[in-house]
PDB file with one MODEL, atoms N, CA, C and O in Angstrom:
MODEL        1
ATOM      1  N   UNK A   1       0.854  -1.177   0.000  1.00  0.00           N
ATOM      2  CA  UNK A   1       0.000   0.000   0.000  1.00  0.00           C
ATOM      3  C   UNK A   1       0.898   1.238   0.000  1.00  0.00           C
ATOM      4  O   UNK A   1       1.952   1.255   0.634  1.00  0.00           O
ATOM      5  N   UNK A   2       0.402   2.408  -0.819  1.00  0.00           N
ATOM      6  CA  UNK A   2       1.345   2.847  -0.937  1.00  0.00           C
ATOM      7  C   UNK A   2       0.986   4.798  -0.001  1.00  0.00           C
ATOM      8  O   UNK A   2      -0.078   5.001   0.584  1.00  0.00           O
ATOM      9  N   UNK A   3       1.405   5.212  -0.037  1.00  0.00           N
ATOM     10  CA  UNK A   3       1.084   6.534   0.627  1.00  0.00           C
ATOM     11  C   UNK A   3      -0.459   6.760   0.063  1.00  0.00           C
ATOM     12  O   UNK A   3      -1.523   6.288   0.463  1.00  0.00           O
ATOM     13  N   UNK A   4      -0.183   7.601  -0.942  1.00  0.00           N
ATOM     14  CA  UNK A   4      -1.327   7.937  -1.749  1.00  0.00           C
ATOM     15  C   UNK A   4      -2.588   6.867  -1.212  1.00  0.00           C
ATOM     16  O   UNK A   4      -3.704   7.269  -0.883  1.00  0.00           O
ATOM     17  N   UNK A   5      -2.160   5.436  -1.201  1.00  0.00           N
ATOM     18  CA  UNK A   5      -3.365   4.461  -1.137  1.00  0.00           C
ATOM     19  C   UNK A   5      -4.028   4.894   0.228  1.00  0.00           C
ATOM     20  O   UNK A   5      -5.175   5.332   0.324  1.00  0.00           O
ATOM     21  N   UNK A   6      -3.085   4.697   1.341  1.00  0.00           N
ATOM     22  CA  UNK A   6      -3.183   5.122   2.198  1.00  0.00           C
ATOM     23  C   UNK A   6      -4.421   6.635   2.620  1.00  0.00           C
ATOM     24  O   UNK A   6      -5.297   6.646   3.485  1.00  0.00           O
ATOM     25  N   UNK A   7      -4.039   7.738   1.650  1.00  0.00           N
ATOM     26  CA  UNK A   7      -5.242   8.593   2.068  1.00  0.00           C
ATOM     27  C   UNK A   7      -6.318   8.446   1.285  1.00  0.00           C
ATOM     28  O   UNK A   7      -7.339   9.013   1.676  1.00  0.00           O
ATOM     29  N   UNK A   8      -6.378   7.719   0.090  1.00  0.00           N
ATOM     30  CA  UNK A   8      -7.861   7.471  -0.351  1.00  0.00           C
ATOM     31  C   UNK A   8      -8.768   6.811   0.648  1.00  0.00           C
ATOM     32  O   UNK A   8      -9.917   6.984   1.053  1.00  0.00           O
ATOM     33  N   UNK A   9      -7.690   5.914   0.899  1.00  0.00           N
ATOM     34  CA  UNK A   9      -8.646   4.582   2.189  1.00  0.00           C
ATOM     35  C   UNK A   9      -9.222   5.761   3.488  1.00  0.00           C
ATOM     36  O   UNK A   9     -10.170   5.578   4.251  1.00  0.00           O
ATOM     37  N   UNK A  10      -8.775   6.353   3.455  1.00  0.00           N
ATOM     38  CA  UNK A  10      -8.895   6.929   4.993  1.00  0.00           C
ATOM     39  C   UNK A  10     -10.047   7.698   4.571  1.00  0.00           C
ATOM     40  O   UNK A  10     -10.994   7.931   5.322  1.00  0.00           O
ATOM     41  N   UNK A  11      -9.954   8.157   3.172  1.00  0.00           N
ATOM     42  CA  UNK A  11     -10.930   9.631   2.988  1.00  0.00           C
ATOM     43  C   UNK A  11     -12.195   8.303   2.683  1.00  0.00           C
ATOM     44  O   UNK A  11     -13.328   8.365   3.160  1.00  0.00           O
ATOM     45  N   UNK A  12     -11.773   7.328   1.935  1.00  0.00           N
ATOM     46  CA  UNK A  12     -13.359   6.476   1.840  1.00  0.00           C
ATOM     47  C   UNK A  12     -14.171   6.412   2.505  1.00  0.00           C
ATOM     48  O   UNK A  12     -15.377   6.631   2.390  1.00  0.00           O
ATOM     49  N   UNK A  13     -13.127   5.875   3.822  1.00  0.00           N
ATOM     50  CA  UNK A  13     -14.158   5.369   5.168  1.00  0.00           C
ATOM     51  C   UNK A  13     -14.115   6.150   6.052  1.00  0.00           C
ATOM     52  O   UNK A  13     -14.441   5.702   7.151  1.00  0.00           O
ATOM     53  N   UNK A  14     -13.710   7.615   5.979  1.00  0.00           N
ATOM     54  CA  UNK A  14     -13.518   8.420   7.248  1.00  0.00           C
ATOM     55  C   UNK A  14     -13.886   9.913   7.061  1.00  0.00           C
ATOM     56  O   UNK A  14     -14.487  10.635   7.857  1.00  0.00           O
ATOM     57  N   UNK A  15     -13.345  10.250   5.712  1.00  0.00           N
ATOM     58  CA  UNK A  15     -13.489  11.542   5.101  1.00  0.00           C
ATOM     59  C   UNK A  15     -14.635  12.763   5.416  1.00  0.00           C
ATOM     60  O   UNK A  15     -14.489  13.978   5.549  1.00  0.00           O
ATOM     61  N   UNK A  16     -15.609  12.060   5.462  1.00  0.00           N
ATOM     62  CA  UNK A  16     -16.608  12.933   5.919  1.00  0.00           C
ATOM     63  C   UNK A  16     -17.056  13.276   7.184  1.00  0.00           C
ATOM     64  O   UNK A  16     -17.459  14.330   7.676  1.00  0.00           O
ATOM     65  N   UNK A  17     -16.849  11.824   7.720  1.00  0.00           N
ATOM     66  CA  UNK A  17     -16.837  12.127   9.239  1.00  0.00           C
ATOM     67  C   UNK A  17     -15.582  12.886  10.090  1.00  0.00           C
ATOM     68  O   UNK A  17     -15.726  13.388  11.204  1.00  0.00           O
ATOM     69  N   UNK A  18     -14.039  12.848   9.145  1.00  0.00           N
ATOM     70  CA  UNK A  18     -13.354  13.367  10.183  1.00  0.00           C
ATOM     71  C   UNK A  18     -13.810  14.806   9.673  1.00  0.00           C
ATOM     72  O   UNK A  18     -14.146  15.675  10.478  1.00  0.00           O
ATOM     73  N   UNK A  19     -13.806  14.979   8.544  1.00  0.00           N
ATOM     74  CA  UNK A  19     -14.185  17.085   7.981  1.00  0.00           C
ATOM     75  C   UNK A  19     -15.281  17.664   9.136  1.00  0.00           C
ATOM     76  O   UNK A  19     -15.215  18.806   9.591  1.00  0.00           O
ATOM     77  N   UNK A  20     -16.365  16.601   9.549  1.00  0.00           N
ATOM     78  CA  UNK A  20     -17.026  17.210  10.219  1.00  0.00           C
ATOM     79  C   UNK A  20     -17.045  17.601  11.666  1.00  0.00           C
ATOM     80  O   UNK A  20     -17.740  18.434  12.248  1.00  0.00           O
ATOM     81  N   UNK A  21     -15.775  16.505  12.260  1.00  0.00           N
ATOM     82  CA  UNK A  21     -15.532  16.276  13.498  1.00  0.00           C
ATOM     83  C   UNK A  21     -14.212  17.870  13.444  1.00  0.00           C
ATOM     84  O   UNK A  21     -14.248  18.629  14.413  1.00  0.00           O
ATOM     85  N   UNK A  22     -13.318  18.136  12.428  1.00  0.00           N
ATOM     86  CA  UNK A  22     -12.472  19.090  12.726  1.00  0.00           C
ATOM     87  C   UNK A  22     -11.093  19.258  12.456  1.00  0.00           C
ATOM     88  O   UNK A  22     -10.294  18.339  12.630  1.00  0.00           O
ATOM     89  N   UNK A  23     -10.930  19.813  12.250  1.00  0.00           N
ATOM     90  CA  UNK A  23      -9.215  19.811  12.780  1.00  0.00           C
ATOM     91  C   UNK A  23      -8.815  19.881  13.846  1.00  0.00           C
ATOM     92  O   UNK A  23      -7.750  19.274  13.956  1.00  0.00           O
ATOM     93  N   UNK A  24      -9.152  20.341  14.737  1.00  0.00           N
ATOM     94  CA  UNK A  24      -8.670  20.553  16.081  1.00  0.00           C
ATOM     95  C   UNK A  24      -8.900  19.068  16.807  1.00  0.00           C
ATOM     96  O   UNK A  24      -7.952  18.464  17.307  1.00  0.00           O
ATOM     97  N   UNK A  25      -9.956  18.663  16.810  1.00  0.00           N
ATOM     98  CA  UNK A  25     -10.394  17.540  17.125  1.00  0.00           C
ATOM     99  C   UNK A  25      -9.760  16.182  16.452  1.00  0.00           C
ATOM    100  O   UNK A  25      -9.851  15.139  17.101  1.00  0.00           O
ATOM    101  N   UNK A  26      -9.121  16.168  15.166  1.00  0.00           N
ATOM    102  CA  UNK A  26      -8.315  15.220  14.614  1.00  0.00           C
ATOM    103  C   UNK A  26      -7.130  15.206  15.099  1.00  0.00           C
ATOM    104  O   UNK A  26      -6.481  14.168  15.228  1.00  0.00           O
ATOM    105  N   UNK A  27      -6.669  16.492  15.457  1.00  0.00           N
ATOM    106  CA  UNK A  27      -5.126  16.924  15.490  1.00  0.00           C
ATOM    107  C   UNK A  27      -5.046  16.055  17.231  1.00  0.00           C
ATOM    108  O   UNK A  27      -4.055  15.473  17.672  1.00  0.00           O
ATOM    109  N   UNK A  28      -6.336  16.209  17.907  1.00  0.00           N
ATOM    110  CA  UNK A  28      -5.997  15.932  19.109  1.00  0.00           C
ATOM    111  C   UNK A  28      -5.791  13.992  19.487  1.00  0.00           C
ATOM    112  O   UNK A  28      -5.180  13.279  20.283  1.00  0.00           O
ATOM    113  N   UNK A  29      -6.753  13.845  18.317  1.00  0.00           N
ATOM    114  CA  UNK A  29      -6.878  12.464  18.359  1.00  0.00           C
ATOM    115  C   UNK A  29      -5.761  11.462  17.793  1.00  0.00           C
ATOM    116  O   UNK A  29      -5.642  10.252  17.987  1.00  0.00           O
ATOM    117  N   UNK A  30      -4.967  12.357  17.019  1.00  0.00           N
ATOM    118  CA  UNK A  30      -3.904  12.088  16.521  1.00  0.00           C
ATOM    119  C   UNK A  30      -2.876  11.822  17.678  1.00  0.00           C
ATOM    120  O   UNK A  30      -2.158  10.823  17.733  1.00  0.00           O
ATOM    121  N   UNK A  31      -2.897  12.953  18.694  1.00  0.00           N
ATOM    122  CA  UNK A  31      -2.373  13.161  19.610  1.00  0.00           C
ATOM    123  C   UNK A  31      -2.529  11.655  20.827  1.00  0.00           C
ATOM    124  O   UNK A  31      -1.612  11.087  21.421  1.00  0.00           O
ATOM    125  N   UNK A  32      -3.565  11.446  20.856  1.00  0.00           N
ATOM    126  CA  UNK A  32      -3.584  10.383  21.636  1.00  0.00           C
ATOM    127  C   UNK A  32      -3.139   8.687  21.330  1.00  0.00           C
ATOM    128  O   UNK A  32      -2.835   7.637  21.895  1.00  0.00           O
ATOM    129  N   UNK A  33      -3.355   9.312  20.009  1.00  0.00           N
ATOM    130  CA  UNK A  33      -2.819   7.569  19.327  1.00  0.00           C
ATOM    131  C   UNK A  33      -1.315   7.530  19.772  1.00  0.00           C
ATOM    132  O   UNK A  33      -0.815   6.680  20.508  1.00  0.00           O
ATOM    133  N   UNK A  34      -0.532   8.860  19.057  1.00  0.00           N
ATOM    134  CA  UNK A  34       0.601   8.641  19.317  1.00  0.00           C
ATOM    135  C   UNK A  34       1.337   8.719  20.982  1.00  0.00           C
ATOM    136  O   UNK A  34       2.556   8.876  21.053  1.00  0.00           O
ATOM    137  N   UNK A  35       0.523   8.600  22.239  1.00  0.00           N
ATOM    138  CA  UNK A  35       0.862   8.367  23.220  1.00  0.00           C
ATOM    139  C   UNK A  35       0.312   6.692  23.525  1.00  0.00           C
ATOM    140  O   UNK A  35       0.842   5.938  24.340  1.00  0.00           O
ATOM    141  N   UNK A  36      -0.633   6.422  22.828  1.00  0.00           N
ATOM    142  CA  UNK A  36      -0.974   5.106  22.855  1.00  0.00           C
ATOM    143  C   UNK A  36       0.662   4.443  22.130  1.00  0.00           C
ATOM    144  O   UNK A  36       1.486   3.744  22.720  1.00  0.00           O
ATOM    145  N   UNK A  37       0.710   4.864  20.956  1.00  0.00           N
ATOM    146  CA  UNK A  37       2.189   4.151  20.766  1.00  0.00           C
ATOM    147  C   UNK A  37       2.773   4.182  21.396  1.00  0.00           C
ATOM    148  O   UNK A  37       3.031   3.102  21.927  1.00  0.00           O
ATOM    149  N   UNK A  38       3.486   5.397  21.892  1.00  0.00           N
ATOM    150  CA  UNK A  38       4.678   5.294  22.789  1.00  0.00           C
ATOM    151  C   UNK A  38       4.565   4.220  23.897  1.00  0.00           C
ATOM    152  O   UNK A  38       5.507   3.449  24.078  1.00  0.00           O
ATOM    153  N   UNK A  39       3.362   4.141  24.695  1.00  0.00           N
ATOM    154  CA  UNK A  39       3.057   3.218  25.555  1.00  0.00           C
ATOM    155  C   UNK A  39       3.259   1.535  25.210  1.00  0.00           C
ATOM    156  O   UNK A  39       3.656   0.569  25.862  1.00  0.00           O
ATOM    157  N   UNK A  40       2.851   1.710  24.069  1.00  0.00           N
ATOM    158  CA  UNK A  40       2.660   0.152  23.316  1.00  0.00           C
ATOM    159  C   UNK A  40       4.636  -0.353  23.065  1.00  0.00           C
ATOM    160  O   UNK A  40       5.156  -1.468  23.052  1.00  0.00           O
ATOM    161  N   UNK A  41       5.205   0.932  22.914  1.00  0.00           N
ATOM    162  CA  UNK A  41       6.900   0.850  22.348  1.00  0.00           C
ATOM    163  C   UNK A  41       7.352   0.053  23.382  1.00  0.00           C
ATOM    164  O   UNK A  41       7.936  -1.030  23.363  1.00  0.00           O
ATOM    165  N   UNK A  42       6.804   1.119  24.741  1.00  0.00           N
ATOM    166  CA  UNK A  42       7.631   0.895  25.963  1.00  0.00           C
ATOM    167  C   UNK A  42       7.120  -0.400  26.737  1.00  0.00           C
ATOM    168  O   UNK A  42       8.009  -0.944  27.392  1.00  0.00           O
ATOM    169  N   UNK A  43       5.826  -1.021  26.796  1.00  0.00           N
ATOM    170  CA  UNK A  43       5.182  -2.118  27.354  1.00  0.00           C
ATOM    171  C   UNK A  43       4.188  -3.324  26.610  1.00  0.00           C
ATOM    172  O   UNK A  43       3.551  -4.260  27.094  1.00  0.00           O
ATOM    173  N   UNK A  44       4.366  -2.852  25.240  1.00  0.00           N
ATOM    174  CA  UNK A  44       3.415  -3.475  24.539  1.00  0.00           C
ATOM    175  C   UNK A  44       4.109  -4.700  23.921  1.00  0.00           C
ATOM    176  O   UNK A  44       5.219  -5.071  24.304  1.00  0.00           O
ATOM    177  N   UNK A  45       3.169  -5.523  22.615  1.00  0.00           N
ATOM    178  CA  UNK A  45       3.744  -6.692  22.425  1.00  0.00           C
ATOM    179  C   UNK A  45       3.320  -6.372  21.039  1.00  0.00           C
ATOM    180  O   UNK A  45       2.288  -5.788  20.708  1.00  0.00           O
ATOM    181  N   UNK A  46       4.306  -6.858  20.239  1.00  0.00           N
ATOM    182  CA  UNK A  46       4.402  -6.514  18.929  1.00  0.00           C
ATOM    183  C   UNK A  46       3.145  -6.143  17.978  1.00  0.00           C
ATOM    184  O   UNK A  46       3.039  -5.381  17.017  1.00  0.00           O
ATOM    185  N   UNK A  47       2.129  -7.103  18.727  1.00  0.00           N
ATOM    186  CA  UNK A  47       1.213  -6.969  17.884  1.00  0.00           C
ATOM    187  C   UNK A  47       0.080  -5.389  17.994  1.00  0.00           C
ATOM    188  O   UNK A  47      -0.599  -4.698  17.234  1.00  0.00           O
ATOM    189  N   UNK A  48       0.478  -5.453  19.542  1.00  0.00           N
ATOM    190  CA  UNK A  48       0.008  -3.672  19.861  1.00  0.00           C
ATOM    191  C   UNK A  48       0.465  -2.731  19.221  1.00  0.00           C
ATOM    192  O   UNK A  48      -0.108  -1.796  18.662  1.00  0.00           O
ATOM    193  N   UNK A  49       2.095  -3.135  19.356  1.00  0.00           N
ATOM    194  CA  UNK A  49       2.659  -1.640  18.758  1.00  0.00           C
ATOM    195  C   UNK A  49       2.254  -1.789  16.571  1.00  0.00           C
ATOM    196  O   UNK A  49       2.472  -0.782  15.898  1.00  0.00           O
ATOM    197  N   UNK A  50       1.847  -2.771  16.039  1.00  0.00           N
ATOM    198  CA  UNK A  50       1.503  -2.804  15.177  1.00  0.00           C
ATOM    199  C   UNK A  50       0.489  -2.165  14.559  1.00  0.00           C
ATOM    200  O   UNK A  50       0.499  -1.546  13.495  1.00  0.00           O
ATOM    201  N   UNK A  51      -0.917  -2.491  15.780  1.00  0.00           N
ATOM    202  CA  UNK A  51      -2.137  -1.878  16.118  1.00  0.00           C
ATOM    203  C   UNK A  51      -1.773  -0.405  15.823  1.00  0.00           C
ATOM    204  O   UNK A  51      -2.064   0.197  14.790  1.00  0.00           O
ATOM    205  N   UNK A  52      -0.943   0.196  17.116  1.00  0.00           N
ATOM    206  CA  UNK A  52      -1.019   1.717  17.565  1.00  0.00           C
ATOM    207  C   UNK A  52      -0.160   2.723  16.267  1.00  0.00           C
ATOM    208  O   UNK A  52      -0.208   3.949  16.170  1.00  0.00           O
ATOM    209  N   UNK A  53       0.591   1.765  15.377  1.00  0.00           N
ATOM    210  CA  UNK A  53       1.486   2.817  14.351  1.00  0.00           C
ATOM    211  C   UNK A  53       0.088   2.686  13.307  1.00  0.00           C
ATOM    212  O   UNK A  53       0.096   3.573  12.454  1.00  0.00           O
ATOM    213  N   UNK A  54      -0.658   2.098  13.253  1.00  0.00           N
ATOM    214  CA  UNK A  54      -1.965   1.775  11.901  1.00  0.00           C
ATOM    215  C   UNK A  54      -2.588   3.180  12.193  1.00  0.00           C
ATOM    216  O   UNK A  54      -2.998   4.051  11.425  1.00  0.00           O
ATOM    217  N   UNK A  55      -2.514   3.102  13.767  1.00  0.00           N
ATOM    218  CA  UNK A  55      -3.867   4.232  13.957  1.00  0.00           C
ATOM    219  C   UNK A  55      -3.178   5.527  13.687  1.00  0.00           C
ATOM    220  O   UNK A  55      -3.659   6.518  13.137  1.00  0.00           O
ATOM    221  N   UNK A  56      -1.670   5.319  14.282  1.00  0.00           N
ATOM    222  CA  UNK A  56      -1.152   6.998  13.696  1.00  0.00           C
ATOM    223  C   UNK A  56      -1.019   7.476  12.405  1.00  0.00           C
ATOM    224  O   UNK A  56      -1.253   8.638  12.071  1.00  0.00           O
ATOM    225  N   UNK A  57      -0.573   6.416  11.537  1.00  0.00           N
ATOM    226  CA  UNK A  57      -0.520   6.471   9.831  1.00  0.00           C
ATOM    227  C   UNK A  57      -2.183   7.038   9.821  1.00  0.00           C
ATOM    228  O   UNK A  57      -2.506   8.137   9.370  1.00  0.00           O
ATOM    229  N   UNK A  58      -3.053   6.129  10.365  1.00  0.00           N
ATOM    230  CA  UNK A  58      -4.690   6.936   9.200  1.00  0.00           C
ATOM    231  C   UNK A  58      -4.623   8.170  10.207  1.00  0.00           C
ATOM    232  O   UNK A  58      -4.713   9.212   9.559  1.00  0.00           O
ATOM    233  N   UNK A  59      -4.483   8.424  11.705  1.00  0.00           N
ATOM    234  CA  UNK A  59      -5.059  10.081  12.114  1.00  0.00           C
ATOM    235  C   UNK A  59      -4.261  11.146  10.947  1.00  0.00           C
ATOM    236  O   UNK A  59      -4.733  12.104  10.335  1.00  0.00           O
ATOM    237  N   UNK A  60      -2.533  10.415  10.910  1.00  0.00           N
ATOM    238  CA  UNK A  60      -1.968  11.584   9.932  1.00  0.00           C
ATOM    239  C   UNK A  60      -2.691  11.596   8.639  1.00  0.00           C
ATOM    240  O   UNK A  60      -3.276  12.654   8.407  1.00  0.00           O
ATOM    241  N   UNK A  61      -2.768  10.852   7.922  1.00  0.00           N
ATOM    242  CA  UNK A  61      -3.962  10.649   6.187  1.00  0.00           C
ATOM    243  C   UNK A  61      -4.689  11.462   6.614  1.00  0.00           C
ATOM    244  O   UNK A  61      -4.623  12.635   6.246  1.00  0.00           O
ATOM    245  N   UNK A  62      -5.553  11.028   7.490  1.00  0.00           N
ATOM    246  CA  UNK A  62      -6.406  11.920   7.897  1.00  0.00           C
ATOM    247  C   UNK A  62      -6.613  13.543   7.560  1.00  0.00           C
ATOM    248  O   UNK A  62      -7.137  14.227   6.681  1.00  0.00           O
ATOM    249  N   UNK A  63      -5.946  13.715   8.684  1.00  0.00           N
ATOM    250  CA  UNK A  63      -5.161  15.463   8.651  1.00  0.00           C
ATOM    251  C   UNK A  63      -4.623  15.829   7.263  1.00  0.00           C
ATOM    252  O   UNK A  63      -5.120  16.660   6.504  1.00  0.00           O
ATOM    253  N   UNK A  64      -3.658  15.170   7.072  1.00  0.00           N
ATOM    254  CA  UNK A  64      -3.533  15.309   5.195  1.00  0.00           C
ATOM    255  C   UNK A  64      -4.295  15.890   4.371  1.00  0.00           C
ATOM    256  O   UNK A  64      -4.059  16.887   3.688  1.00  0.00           O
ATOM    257  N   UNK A  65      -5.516  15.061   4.451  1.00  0.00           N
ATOM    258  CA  UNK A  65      -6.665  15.248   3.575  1.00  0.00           C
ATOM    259  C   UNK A  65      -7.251  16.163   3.763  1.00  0.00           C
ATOM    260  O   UNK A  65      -7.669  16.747   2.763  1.00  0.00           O
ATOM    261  N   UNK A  66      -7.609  16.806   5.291  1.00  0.00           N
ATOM    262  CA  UNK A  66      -8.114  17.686   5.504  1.00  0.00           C
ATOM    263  C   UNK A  66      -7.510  18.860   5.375  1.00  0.00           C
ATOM    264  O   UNK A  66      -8.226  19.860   5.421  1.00  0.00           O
ATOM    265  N   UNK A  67      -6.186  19.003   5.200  1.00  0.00           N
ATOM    266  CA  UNK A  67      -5.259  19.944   4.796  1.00  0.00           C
ATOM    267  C   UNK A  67      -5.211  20.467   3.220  1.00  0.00           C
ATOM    268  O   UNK A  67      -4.888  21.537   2.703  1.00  0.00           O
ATOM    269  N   UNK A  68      -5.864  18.731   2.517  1.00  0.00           N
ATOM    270  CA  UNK A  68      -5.895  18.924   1.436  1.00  0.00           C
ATOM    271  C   UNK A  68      -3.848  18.690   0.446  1.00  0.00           C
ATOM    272  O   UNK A  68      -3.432  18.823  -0.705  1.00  0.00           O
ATOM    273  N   UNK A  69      -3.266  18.329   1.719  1.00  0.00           N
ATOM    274  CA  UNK A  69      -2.339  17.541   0.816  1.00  0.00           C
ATOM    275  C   UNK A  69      -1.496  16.281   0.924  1.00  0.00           C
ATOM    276  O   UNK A  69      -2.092  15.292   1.351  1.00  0.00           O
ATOM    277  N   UNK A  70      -0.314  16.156   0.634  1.00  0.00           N
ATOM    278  CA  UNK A  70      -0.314  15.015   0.445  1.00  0.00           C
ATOM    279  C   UNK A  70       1.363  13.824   0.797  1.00  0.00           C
ATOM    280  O   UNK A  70       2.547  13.755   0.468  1.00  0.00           O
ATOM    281  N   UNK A  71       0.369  13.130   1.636  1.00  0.00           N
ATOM    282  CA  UNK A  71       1.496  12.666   2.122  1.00  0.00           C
ATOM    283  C   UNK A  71       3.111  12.245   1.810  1.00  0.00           C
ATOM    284  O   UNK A  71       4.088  12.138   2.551  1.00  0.00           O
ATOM    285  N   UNK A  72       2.855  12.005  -0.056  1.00  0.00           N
ATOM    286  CA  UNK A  72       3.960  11.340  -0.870  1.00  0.00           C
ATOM    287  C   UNK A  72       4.788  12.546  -0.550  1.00  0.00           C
ATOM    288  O   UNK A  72       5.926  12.290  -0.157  1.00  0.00           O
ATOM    289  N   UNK A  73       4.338  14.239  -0.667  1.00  0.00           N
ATOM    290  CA  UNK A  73       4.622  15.065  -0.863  1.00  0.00           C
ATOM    291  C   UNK A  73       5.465  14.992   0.193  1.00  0.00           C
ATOM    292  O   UNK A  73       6.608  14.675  -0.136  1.00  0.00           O
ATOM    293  N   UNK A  74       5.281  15.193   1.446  1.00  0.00           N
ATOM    294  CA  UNK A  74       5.811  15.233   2.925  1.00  0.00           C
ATOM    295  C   UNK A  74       6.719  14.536   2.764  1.00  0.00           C
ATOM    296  O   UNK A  74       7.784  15.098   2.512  1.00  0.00           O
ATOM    297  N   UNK A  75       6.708  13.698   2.804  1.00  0.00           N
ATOM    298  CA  UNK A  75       8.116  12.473   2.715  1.00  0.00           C
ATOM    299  C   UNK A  75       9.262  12.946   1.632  1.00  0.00           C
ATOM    300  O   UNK A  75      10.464  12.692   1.711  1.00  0.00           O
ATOM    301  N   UNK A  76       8.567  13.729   0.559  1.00  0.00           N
ATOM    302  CA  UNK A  76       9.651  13.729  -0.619  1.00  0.00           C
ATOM    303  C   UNK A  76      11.078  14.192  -0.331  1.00  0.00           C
ATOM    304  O   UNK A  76      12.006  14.027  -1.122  1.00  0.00           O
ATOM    305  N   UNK A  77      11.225  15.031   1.355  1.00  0.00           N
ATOM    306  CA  UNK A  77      12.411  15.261   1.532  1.00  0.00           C
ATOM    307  C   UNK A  77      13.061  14.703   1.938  1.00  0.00           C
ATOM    308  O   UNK A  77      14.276  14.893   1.880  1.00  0.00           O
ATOM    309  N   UNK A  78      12.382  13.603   2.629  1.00  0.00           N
ATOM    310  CA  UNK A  78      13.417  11.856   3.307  1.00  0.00           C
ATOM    311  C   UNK A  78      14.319  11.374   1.137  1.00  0.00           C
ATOM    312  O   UNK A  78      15.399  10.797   1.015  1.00  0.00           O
ATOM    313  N   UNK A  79      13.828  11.637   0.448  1.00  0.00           N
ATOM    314  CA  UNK A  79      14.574  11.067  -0.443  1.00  0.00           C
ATOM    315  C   UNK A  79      16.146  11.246  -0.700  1.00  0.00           C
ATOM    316  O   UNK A  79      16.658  12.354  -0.861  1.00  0.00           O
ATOM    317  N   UNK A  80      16.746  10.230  -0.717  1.00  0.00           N
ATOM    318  CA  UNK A  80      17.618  10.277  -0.880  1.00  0.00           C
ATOM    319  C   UNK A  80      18.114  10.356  -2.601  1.00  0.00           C
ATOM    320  O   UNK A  80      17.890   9.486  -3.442  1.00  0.00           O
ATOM    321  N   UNK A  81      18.848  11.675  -2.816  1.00  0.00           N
ATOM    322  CA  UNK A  81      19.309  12.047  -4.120  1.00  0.00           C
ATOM    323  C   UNK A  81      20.028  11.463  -5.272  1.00  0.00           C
ATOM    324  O   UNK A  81      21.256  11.397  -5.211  1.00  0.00           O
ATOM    325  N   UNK A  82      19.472  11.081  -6.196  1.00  0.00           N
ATOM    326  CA  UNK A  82      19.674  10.103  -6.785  1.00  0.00           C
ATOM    327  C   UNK A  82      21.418  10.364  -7.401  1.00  0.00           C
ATOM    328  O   UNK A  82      21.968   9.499  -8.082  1.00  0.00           O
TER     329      UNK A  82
ENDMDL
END
């Protein structure tokens, strides 16, 4: 799956409901996943911390979308120069 796939899926099954729930309210929920990870890093069992990075990948799509851009984009500066 690839980035891009990644925020269609999210906007399919989520899209309307997160636009209506917010930004502020995504940004926060985002917020909690990623303390759920950290928790899962420090005490969890593989299959948690598997769980808790799923949920941070879609809150970020999420936000993405609602930003209106795009994740491939974000990353494009991790590339390493050909």
């Amino acid at each position: 799956m690839t980035l891009d796939d990644v925020q269609q899926l999210m906007e399919e099954q989520f899209g309307a409901m997160d636009r209506a729930r917010g930004m502020a309210a995504s940004v926060a929920w985002l917020c909690e996943e990623v303390g759920e990870l950290a928790q899962a890093v420090r005490k969890g069992t593989p299959e948690q911390q598997l769980h808790e990075l799923g949920d941070v990948i879609a809150w970020t799509a999420s936000i993405a979308n609602q930003l209106g851009l795009s994740l491939d984009d974000a990353m494009a500066r991790y590339r390493t120069p050909s």
